[in-house]
N, C-alpha and C positions, 0 to 999 in steps of 0.2 A: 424549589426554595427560592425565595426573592432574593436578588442579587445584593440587595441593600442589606442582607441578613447574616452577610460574609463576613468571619473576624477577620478583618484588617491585620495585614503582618505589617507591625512593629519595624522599626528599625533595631530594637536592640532582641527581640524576637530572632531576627535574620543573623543577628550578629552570633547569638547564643546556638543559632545551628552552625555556622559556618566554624566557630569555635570547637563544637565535636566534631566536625567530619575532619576537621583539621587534624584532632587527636587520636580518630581511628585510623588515618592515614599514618602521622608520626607512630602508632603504636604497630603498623603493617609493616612500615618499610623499617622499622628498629629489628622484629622479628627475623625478617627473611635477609638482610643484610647482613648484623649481629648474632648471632647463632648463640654466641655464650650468654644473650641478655638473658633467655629464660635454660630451665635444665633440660635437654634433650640430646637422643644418641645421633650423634652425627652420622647418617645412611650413607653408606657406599655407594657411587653411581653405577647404572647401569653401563656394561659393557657391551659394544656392539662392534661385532667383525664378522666375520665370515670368511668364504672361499670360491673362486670357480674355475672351471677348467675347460678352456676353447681348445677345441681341433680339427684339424681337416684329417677326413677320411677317405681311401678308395679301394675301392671294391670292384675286385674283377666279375665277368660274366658267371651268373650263374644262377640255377631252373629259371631259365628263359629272361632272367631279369640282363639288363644292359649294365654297361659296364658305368659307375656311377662316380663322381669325384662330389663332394660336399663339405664346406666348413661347418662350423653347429657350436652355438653356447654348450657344450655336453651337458653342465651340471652348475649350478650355483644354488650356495648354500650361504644363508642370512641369520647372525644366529645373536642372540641374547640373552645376559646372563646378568645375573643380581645378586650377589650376599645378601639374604634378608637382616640377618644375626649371625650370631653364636652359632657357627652346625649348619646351618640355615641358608640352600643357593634356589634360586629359579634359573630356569633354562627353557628359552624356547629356538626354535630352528622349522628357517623356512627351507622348501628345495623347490628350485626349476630344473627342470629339464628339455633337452632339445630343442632346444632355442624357444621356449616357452610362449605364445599367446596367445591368448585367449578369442582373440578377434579373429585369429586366420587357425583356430582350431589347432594349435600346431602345439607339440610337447603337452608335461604335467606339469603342476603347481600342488605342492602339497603342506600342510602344518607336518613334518617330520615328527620333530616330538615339543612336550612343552608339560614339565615337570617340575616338582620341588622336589631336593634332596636335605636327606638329615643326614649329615655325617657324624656318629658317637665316636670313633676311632677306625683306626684301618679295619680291625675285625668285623664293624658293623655299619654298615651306609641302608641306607631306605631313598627309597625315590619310589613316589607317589605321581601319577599321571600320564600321559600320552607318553611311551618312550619306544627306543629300538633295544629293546632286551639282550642280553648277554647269550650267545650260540656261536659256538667255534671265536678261534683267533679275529681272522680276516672280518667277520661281520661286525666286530666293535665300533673298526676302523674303516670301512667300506667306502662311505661317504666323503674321506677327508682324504682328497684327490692331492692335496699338494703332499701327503704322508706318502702318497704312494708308488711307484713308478710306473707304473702299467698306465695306459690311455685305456684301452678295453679291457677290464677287471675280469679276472677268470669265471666265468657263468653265471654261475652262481649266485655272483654279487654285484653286476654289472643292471645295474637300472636302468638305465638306458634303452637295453634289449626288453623289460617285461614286459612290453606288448606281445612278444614271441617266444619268449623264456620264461617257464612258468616261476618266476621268481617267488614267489607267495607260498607256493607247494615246497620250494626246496628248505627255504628258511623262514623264521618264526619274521615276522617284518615290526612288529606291533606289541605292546602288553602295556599292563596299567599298573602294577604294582612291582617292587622288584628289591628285595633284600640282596646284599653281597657282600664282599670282604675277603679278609686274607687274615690264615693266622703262620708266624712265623715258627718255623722249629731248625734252629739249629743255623746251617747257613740257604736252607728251602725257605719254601713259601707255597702255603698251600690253600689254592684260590677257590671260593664256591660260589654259587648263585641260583637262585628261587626266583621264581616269578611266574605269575597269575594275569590274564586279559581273557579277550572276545573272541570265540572260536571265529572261525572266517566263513561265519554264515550273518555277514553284514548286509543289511538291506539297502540296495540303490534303486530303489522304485517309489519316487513320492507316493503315487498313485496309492498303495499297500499299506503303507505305515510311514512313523518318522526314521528319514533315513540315515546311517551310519550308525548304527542302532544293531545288536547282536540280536535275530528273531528267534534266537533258540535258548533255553535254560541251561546250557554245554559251558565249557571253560577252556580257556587253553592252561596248560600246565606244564614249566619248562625249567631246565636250570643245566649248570656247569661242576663241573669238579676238574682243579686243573693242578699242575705241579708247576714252580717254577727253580729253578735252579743254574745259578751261574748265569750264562747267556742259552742254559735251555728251557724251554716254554713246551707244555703239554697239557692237553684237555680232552674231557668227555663229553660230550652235551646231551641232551635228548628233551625232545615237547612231547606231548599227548595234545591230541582234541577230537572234535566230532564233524565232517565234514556233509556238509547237505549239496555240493555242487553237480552229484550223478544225478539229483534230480531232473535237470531236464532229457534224462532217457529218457524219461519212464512212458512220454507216447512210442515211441519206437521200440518198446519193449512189451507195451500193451499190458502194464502194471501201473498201480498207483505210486505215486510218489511217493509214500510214505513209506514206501517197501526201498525206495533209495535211499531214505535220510537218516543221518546219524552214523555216517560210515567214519570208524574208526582210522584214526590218521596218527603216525606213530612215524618222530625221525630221531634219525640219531647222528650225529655227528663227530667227530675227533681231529685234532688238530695236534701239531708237530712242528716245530721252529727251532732252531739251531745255529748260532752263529760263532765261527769259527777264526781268529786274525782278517783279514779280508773279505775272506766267506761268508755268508749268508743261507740257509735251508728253510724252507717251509714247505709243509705238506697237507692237507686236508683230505676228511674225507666224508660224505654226505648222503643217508640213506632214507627217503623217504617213502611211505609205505599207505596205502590206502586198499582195504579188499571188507568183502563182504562177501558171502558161500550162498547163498541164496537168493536173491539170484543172482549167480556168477558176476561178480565185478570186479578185478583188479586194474589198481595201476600204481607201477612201480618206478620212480626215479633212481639213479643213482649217479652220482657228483664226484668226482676226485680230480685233485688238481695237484703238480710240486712245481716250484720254481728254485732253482740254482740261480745265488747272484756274488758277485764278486764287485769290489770297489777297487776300481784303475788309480784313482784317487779319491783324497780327501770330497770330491764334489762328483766325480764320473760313477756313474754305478752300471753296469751291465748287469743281463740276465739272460736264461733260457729257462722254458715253460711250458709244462704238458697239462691239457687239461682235458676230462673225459664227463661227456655226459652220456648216460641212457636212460631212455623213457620204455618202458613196458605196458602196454594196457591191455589187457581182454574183458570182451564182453559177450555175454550170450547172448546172441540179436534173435534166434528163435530157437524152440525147443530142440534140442539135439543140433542146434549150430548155433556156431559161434567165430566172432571175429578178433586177431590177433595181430595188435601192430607194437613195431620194437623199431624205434628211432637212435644213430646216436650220433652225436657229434662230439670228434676227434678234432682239437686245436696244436697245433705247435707254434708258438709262438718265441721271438728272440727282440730285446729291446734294450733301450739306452736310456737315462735319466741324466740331468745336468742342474745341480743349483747356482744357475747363475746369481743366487742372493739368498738370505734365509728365508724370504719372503718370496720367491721366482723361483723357477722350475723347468725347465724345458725337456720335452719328450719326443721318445722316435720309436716306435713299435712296429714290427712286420709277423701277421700271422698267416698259418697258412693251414684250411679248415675243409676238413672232407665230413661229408653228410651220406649218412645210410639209412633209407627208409623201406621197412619191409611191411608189408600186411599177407596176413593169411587169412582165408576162407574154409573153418574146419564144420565137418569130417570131409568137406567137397575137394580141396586140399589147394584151392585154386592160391596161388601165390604169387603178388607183383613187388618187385623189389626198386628203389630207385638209388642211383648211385651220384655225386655228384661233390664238385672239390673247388674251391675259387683261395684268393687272397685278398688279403686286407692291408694296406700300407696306411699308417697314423703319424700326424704330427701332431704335438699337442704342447699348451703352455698353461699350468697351472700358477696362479697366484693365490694368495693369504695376505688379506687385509685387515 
């Protein structure tokens, strides 16, 4: 186009724009400053806190390891929370672990959970999305280090360790749907819970498919029934699902895989809490359970843990604490033989708690942990047993910010 063919902007052309942007700015900044100029619900702001809990740990000599001293971010948790409406919260939460980075390969980083909740009344809550489902007492509250006194959590629930504790196997960690409530009778209260997610046949192989993705048509299916009463607390728990992880026997067993997958997984849990003038009780108890008759494959955990605590004062809390894990598994490695191993690890542990602030915490735990590993070689009868017992001495300071 000839440049000569250009409409000429006007002086009052320019003036007539400069006059609306003027008025969509005034009408911008009346909006967001003025809230009452037009009708709208005034949104709650997001909440943002969290928690973490530093410690130094040491561990004496033991299976050939050296005697080790090390401080460690243990856990930090990032968490965010929104009133949408009426009934209506979002929740999300980050976790680190072990001094978390990603550059030097060191700890995890995980989305923990990240849900909406409906609440209709006490009787009826819904929560929709990424969560950590309701299973026993202590798993509620797992995560929220400054609630609890312990530096290393009884086995069970101690994240830290799932590199080495099959934490996944003992308890439900994950679900995506989750009904709950309480109805009141009298001076009880009596607690339940439903909830539905992804069997724990996730896939972590791009290469395969997309991954964090359930590869199988299975469910997980879990809930509680609990009593509450006075300062006593009691529950039932129990999940079902379908586990595909015996699959990689299946070359050393010279079977297809699909003669391992789909093995039934079945826990059940109960919990017990009691608190008395000064006193304190809790008790758990954890059984999970994986077998298949053809060909031969079990493996059976079992968890139990109680703590006795007592408050010296208003701020001091003592404790002592037994906690018991065994691992059972046999497998038939060739026709008419088969292999048998039973691990367990016996903890006793005694600790101190101190709030020095509502917000602060400080911590002193001393455990002391013997390890029994047997395997048998049947019908050959061949049997090697291993024995072995170290300590752990923790300091720890959790904060809530």
């Amino acid at each position: 186009m000839n440049p000569c063919c250009k409409k000429l902007k006007t002086p009052s052309m320019i003036a007539n724009k400069m006059t609306f942007l003027c008025a969509i700015v005034f009408l911008l900044v009346s909006f967001t400053a003025v809230p009452n100029s037009f009708p709208q619900d005034k949104e709650a702001p997001i909440k943002i806190f969290g928690y973490f809990q530093n410690s130094f740990q040491q561990w004496t000599t033991f299976q050939s390891r050296p005697k080790q001293n090390s401080f460690s971010l243990q856990q930090l948790n990032l968490l965010f929370q929104k009133d949408l409406g009426t009934n209506w919260t979002a929740f999300i939460d980050f976790e680190f672990l072990n001094n978390f980075s990603s550059g030097r390969q060191w700890g995890s980083a995980k989305l923990e959970e990240a849900w909406v909740k409906y609440r209709a009344n006490m009787r009826f809550n819904l929560k929709l999305g990424l969560l950590v489902p309701i299973f026993n007492n202590l798993h509620e509250i797992k995560n929220r280090t400054p609630l609890l006194p312990y530096i290393i959590r009884p086995l069970a629930y101690e994240t830290t360790f799932s590199e080495f504790i099959p934490i996944e196997v003992l308890t439900p960690v994950r679900a995506f749907a989750q009904v709950y409530g309480f109805f009141p009778v009298g001076e009880a209260k009596f607690d339940y819970a439903a909830y539905v997610g992804n069997s724990p046949n996730i896939n972590n192989d791009p290469s395969f498919t997309q991954t964090g993705i359930d590869t199988t048509s299975t469910f997980l299916f879990g809930g509680r029934l609990g009593l509450r009463y006075g300062e006593l607390k009691l529950g039932l728990s129990a999940t079902y699902d379908k586990d595909n992880s015996a699959e990689v026997l299946a070359p050393e067993l010279d079977i297809s895989p699909t003669e391992l997958s789909a093995i039934p997984k079945i826990r059940l849990g109960g919990d017990l809490s009691y608190s008395f003038a000064d006193f304190s009780f809790e008790s758990e108890f954890i059984k999970a359970s994986l077998e298949r008759e053809s060909p031969k494959l079990e493996r059976n955990l079992d968890f139990y843990y109680a703590t006795l605590g007592y408050n010296l004062t208003e701020a001091l809390f003592i404790y002592g604490s037994y906690w018991f894990l065994d691992s059972h598994t046999a497998i038939l490695a060739l026709p008419g033989d088969s292999i048998e191993e039973d691990e367990d690890i016996k903890t006793t542990t005694f600790g101190a708690s101190y709030n020095m602030m509502d917000r602060v915490r400080f911590k002193a735990q001393f455990a002391r942990v013997k390890l029994d590993h047997e395997s048998q070689l049947l019908p050959a009868g061949v049997v090697t047993r291993v024995e072995d017992d170290f300590s752990v001495f923790s300091l720890a300071v959790s904060v809530f910010f």
